[in-house]
N, C-alpha and C positions, 0 to 999 in steps of 0.2 A: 504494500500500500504506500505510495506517495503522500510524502508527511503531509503536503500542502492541502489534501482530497476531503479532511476535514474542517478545513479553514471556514468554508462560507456557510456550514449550520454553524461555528460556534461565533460566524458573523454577526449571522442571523439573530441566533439567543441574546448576545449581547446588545444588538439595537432593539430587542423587546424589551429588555430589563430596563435600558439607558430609556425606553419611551417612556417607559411604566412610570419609574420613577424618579421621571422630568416633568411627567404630564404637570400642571396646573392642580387637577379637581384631584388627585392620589398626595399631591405634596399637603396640601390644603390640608383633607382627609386626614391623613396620618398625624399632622398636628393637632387639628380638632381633635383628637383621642385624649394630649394632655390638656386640652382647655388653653389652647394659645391658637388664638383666631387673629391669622393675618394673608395677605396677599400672599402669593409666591414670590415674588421679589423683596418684602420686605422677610419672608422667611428663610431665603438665602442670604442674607444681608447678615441678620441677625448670628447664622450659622457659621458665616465666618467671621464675622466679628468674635465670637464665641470661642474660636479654634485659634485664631490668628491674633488676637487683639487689637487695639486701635490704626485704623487705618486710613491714608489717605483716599478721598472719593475718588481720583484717577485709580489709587490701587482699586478700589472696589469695583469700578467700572473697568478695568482688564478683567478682573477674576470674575465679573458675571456677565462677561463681553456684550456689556451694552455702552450705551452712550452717556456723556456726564448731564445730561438735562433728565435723563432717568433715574439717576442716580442722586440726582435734587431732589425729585418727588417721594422716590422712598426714603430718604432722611428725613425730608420734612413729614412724612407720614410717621413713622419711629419717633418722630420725635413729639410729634402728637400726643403720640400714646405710651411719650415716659420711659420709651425703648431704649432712644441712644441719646447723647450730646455731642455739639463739636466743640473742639476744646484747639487752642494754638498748638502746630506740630514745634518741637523745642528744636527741631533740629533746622527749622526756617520757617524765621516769623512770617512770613507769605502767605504760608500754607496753613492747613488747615488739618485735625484730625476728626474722624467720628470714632465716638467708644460707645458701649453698652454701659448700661447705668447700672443700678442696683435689680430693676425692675426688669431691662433685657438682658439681664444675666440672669436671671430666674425665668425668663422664656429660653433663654438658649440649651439651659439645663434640661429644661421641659421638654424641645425639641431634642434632645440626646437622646431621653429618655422611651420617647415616642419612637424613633429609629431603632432603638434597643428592644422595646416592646412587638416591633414592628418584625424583626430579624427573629426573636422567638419564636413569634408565633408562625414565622416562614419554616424557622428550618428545627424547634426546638423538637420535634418526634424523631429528628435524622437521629443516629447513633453517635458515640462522642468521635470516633474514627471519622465519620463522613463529615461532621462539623471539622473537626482538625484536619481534614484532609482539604477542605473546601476555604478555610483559610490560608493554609499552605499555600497553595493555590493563587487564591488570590491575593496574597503578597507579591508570588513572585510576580503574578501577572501586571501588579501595578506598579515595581521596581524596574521589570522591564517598558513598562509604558515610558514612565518618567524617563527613562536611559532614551527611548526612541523621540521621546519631546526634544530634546536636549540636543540629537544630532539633527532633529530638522530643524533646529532656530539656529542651528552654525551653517547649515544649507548641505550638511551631510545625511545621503541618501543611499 
């Protein structure tokens, strides 16, 4: 069998999952479990604010590769509702950071939680072998992603 004969079902699987769990109305959903009602944008906002810490809104607008007039409105919504502040970046006064406050650091947790709830009840009847095989797995599959990100931003192909 030619290694490659498998490639385009686990193409396949992976643009379901990556749909699945991009959609809008499943991101929503899966939040609404802990009682954290917000947009999809302001719930990826939040999610890396959470993982990453405070950041600048160009950075935010790379890592949810949208535009920074988008990235105004979900701050000004977060900020709304007590989520984030922006606060001076110390490293240039210029600029600008957004953080999570008290209140979206207690949504962000709530979203973890909800992922983590989410994952149990995907895969918690697997056996602990297929769990630990299935993270194996998807380490290395995302060490090699990151390694193949890496040589396409040098324009190595």
């Amino acid at each position: 069998m030619h290694p490659e004969s498998g490639n385009p079902a686990l193409v396949h699987a992976l643009n379901g999952i990556l749909a699945q769990w991009t959609s809008p109305e499943f991101i929503t959903a899966v939040a609404a479990r802990e009682g954290v009602h917000l947009d999809p944008g302001a719930i990826t906002m939040v999610t890396i604010l959470g993982s990453a810490g405070p950041q600048r809104p160009s950075a935010l607008a790379a890592r949810m590769v949208t535009g920074a007039s988008n990235i105004s409105k979900i701050v000004a919504r977060l900020q709304e509702a007590g989520a984030i502040q922006k606060l001076a970046d110390p490293r240039d006064s210029r600029a600008s950071l957004v953080e999570l406050t008290a209140a979206g650091r207690d949504m962000a947790e709530a979203l973890t939680r909800s992922g983590t709830s989410l994952v149990t009840e995907l895969i918690g009847q697997w056996s602990t072998e297929d769990r630990s095989d299935l993270l194996r797995l998807l380490d290395r599959f995302e060490r090699e992603s990151k390694r193949v990100a890496i040589d396409l931003k040098r324009g190595d192909s």
